[in-house]
C-alpha positions in Angstrom: 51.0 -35.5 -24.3 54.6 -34.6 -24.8 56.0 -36.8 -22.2 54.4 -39.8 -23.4 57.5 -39.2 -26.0 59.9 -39.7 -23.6 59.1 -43.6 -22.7 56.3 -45.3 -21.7 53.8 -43.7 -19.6 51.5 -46.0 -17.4 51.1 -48.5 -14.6 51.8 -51.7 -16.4 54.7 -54.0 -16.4 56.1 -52.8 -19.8 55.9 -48.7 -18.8 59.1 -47.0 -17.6 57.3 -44.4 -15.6 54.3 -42.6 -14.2 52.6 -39.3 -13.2 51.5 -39.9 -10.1 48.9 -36.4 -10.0 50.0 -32.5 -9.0 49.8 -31.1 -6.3 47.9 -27.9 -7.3 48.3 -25.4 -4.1 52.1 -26.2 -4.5 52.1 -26.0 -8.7 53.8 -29.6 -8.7 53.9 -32.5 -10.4 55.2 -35.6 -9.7 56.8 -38.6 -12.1 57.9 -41.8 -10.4 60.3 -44.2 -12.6 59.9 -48.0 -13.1 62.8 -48.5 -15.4 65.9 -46.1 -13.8 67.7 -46.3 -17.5 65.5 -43.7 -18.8 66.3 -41.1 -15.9 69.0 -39.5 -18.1 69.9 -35.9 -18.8 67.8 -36.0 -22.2 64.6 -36.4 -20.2 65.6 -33.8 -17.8 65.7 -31.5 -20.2 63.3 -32.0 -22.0 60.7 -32.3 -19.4 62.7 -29.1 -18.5 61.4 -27.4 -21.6 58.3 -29.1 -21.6 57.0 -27.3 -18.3 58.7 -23.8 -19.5 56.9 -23.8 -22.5 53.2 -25.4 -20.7 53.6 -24.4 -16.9 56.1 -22.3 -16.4 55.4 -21.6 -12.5 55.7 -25.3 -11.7 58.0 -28.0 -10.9 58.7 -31.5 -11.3 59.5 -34.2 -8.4 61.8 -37.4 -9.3 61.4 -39.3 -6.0 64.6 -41.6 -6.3 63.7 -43.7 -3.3 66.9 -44.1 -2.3 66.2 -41.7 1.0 63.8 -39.3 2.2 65.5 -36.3 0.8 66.6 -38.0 -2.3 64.3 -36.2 -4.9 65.0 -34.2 -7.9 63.5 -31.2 -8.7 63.2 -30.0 -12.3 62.2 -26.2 -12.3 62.1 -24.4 -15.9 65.6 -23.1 -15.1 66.9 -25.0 -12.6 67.8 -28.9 -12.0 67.8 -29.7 -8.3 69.7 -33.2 -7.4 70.1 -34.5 -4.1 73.1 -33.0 -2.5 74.9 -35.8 -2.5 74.4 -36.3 -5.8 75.1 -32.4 -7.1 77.9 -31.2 -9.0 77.9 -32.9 -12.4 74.6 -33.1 -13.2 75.3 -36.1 -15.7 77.0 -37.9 -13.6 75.0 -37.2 -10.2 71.9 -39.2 -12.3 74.5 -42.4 -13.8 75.2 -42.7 -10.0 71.4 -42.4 -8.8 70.6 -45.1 -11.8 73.0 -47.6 -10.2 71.6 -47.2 -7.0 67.9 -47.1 -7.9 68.9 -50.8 -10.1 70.4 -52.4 -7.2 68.3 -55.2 -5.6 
């Protein structure tokens, strides 16, 4: 599988994140991190091109956990941060990193 590229995939101690399922009457998918430090722009877009070239009518969910409304959204042509987050996209995910480290 193409993100099992990106970092490791799984539920063990070791992995740095998960797919958690799809939600298939909403075309969605869902990846939940362990390790924050590999929530960068290069997996953005590459999971970006990886669901533009394999399911183009779908999206991916981030849930940062850091509120309720705190998700990103990775459409094939679109990156969706939190609003309090948006502007610099680089820089909107360094900030959400810190946060999602803190104890």
């Amino acid at each position: 599988m193409h993100i099992s590229q990106l970092g490791n995939v799984g539920y063990e101690d070791d992995c740095d994140f998960f797919i958690i399922g799809s939600i298939l009457e909403d075309k969605t998918h869902c990846i939940e991190f362990v390790n924050p430090a590999k929530l960068t722009i290069n997996f953005i877009h590459q999971i970006q091109q990886w669901i533009a070239q394999v399911y183009p009518h779908w999206r991916i969910f981030i849930p940062t956990y850091l509120d309720p409304k705190a998700v990103i959204i990775i459409y094939r042509s679109a990156i969706r941060l939190p609003k309090v987050y948006e502007g610099n996209t680089e820089d909107g995910l360094q900030r959400i990193r810190d946060k999602m480290n803190r104890p």
